[in-house]
C-alpha positions in Angstrom: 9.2 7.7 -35.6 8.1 5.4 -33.2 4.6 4.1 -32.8 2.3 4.1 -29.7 3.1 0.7 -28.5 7.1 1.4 -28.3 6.6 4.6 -26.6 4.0 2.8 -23.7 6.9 0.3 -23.4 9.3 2.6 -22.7 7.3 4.3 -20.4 6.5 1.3 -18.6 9.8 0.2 -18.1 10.8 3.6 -16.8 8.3 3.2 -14.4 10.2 -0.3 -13.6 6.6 -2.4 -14.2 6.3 -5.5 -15.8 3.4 -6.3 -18.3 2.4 -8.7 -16.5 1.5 -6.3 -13.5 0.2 -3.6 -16.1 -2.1 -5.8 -17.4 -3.5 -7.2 -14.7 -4.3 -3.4 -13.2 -5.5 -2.8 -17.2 -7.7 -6.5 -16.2 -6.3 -7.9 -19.4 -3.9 -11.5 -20.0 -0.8 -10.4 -20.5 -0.7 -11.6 -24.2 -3.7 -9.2 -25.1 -1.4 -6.3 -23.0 2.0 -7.8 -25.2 0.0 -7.1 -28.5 -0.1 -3.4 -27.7 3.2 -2.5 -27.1 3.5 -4.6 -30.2 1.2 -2.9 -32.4 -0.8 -6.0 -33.2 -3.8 -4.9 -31.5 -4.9 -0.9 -31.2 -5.8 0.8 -27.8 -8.8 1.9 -27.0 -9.5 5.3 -25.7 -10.8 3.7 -22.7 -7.3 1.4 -22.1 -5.5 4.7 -23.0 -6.8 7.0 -20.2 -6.8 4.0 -18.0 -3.3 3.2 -18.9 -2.0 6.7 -18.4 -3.3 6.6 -14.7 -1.7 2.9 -13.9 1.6 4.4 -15.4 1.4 8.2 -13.4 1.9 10.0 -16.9 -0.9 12.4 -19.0 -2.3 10.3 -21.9 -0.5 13.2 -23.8 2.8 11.5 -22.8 1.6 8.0 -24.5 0.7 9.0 -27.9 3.4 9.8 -30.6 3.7 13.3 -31.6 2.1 14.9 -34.4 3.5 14.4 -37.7 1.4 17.7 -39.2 3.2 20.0 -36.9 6.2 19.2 -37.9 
C-alpha cells in the first residue's frame, strides 16, 4: 500500500510540477517539501489542505485509503 508521501508525488507529477515550485507555493525549501514525499517528515493538516489546493485535487485524493474498510 503506498504511503502519503508516494501518493502526493504522484499526484504532483501528474500535475507536471516540480518540488521545487510546490514548495515554494507551500513557502517551504525544497528539502523540507522532499522529506514529505519521502516520509521523513509528516504533513500537517494545515500543508495538507494547502497542498490539495496548489495541486487542484480534494485532500481526499492525497491521503491513502482506509485500511479498515477493506
Amino acid at each position: 500500500m503506498k504511503n502519503i508521501g508516494q501518493i502526493i508525488r504522484e499526484i504532483r507529477q501528474l500535475k507536471r510540477k516540480s518540488q521545487n515550485e510546490v514548495a515554494f507555493e507551500m513557502e517551504m525549501s525544497q528539502a523540507a517539501y522532499s522529506k514529505i514525499e519521502r516520509g521523513k517528515t509528516e504533513i500537517k493538516a494545515s500543508q495538507l489542505y494547502k497542498l490539495a489546493d496548489i495541486l487542484h485535487v480534494s485532500i481526499h485524493d492525497l491521503l491513502p485509503p482506509d485500511r479498515s474498510l477493506i
